[in-house]
N, C-alpha and C positions, 0 to 999 in steps of 0.2 A: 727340175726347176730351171727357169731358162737364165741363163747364168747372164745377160743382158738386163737384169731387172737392177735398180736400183736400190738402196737397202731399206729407203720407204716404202718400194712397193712389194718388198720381199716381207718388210711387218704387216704389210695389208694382208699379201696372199696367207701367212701363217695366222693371222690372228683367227683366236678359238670365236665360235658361233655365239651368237649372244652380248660378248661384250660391243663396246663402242670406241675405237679405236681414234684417237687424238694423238697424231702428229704436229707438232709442233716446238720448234727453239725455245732455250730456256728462256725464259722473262718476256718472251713475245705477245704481243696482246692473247693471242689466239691460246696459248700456254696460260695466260692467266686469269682468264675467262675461266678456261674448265679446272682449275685448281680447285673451289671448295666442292667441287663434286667425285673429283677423281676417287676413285678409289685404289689405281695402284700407280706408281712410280717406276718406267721404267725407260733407263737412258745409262749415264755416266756422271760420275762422283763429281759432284759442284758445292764446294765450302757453301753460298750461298741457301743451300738448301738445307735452314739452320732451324734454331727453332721458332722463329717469325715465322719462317715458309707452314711449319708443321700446324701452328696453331691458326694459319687459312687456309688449310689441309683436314680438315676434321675427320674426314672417311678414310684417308690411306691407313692400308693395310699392309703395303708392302712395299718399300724402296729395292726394285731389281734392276743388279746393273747388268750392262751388256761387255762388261770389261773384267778381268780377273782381278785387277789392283783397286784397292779401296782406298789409298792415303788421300784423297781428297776430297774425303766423305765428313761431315761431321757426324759421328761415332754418338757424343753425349746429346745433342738433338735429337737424333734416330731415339734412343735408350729415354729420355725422357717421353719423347712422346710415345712410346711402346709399340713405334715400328722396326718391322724386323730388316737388315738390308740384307743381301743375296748377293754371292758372283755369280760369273758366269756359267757356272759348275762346271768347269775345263774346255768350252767350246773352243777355244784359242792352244791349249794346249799342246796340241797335234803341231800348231807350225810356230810355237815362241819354242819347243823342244829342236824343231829340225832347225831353228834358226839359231840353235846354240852351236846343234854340230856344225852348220856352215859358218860360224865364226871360229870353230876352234881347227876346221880343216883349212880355212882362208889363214890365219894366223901363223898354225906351223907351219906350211907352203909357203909362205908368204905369195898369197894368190894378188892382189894388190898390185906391189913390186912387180910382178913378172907379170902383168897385163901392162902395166906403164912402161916396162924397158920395152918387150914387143912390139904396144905401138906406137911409141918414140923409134922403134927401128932399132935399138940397141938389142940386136939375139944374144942371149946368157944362155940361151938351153940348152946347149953343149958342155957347159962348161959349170957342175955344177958345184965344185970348189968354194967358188967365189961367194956362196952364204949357203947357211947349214937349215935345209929344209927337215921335217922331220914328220913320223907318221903316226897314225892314232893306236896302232895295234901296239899291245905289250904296255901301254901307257897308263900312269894312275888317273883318273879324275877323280877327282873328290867336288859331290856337288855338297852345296850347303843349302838345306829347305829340300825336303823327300815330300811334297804335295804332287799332286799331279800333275806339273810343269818337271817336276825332279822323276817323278818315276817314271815318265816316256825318255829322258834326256839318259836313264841308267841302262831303257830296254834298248834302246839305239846305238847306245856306249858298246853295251855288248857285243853289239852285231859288229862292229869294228875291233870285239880281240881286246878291249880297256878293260882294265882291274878297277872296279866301282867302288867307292868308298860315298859314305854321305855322313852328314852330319844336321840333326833337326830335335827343336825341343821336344818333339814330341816322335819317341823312337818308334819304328814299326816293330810287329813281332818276328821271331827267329825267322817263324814260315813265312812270311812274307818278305824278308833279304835272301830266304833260299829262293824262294820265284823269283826274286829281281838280279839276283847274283850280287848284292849287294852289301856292304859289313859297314855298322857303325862306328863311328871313329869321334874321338872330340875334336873342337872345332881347331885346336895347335896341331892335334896331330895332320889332320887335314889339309893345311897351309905346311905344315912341314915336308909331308912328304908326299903332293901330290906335284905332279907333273901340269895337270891342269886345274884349275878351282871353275867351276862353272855355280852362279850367286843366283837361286830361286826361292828370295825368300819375300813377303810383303813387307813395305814402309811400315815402319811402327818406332813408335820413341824406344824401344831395345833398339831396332836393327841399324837404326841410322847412324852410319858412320861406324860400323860392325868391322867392316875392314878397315883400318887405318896405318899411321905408319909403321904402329908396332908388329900389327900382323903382316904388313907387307914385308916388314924385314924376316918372319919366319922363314918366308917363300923363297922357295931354291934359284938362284939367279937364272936358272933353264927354264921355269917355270912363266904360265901363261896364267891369265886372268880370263873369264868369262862374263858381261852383264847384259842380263835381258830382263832385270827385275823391275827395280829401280835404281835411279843414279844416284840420291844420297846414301843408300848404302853403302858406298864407296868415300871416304873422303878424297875428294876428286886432288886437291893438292896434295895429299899425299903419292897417291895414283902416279902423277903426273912426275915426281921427286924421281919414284922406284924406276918408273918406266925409262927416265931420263939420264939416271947413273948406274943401268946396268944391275939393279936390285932383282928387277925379274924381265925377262925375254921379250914378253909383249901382252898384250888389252887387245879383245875384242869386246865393243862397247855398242848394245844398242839405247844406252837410256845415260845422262846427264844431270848432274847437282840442278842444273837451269835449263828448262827447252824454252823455247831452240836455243842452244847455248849462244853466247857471245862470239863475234868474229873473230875476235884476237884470244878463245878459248885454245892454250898452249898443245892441247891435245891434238891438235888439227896439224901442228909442227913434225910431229914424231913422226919416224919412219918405221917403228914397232907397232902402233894401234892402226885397227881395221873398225872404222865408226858407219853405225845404220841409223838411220834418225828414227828410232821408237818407232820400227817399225816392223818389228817380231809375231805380234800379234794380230795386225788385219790384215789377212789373207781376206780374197773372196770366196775359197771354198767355208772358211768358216761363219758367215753373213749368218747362215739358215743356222748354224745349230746354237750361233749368239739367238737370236728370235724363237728358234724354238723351244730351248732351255727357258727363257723369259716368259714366256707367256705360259710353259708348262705349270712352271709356279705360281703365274697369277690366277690358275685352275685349279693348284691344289688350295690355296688359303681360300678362294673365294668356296669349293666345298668344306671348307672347315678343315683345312688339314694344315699341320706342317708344312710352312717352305724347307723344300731345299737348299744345303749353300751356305745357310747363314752367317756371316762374317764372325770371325772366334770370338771378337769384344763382343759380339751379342750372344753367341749359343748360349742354349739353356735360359 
């Protein structure tokens, strides 16, 4: 595929034979022209797409999004009007997982720091004393959420020599922590004794605000934070407390309570957090298999079958 296409003409070249293929912004004339005929939905979670929208939607059959996070989905619109919604079924996977490693190897390096003293002209690389870098091998992570953003981040863990702990409501079987090398843990002991926490779990009224100050203070003062989830999972003031008197080592953060956070957000002050603007997730190697997964599914319902994916508030 010519990697110069743009990610509209990468949904034309993928879309299946037969259907009729409508691009178009949300609420855009062109968008709401083809609303009472569409038959399926497929883009990114927009609150407005409530149950007003569903009820001049008569024919959807499927809300599929092209992103793995659903919290800006409404859930009881979908559930009333008896559409089903879908992630991404892991297309993003492959690089929100390599982007945890490159924040938790940016972190203990502090790769950041020793690019700005370099090209401010300030050389430290001799001299390695002066702050305590530190490396992945022999190290705990403990991820929280084993979906498939958690078990690329445990098989990658691996390859770097880390002792894998995870912690997730819904446990895997034995055999399946013997292939990952992985051992379940509760979520205290996890923040107590992991060296690194790295956070893969979806928005939901449980998760928000899951780490907070209490559990920040489990966490061993040498200890790092990892977010590529979402940012209210985090109570970002708390975060911001621990980070600030020494409670834990340092945040690598690619997600925020607010995007784009506020200018004067204090986090942007510290010299322990390494921030990516919510940007873990779109690679362009994974354009094709966001479109391909999407449209796989509006082929399996449109033959009568099961989507894939289904978001857990709606399985079953």
């Amino acid at each position: 595929m010519d990697s110069a296409l743009s990610a509209a003409e990468i949904a034309r070249e993928l879309a299946p034979a037969g259907f009729e293929l409508v691009i178009a912004p949300f609420g855009s004339p062109e968008f709401k022209a083809a609303v009472p005929t569409a038959d399926f939905l497929v883009g990114f979670g927009n609150k407005a797409i409530d149950a007003e929208f569903y009820a001049a939607a008569p024919h959807i059959k499927l809300f599929q999004l092209l992103s793995a996070g659903y919290d800006t989905v409404d859930i009881e619109a979908a559930r009333g009007a008896g559409v089903p919604v879908c992630n991404n079924g892991g297309a993003n996977s492959t690089a929100v997982s390599e982007h945890a490693i490159m924040l938790m190897l940016a972190t203990c390096r502090r790769l950041v720091w020793q690019h700005e003293n370099v090209a401010s002209g300030r050389w430290r690389g001799n001299d390695p004393s002066q702050t305590k870098l530190y490396e992945l091998r022999d190290k705990v992570l403990g991820i929280v959420g084993l979906g498939a953003i958690g078990k690329k981040v445990a098989r990658l863990a691996n390859a770097f020599g880390m002792t894998v702990h995870y912690y997730d409501i819904r446990r895997v079987s034995e055999a399946e922590e013997d292939a990952l090398s992985v051992r379940f843990k509760l979520l205290n002991e996890i923040l107590r004794n992991s060296d690194i926490v790295s956070l893969h779990v979806p928005l939901t009224p449980a998760s928000k605000h899951m780490i907070g100050a209490a559990e920040l203070k489990l966490m061993k003062p040498t200890a790092y934070i990892i977010n590529t989830c979402r940012g209210p999972v985090i109570d970002e003031v708390a975060l911001t407390a621990a980070l600030s008197d020494g409670g834990i080592a340092g945040a690598g953060l690619d997600v925020f309570d607010q995007e784009p956070p506020p200018a004067d957000n204090p986090l942007f002050r510290l010299p322990n957090v390494i921030l990516t603007p919510h940007f873990a997730g779109p690679t362009w190697d994974n354009q094709q298999a966001r479109f391909r997964n999407a449209f796989d599914n509006c082929q399996r319902v449109a033959r009568g079958e099961k989507p894939l994916w289904v978001i857990p508030e709606l399985a079953g």
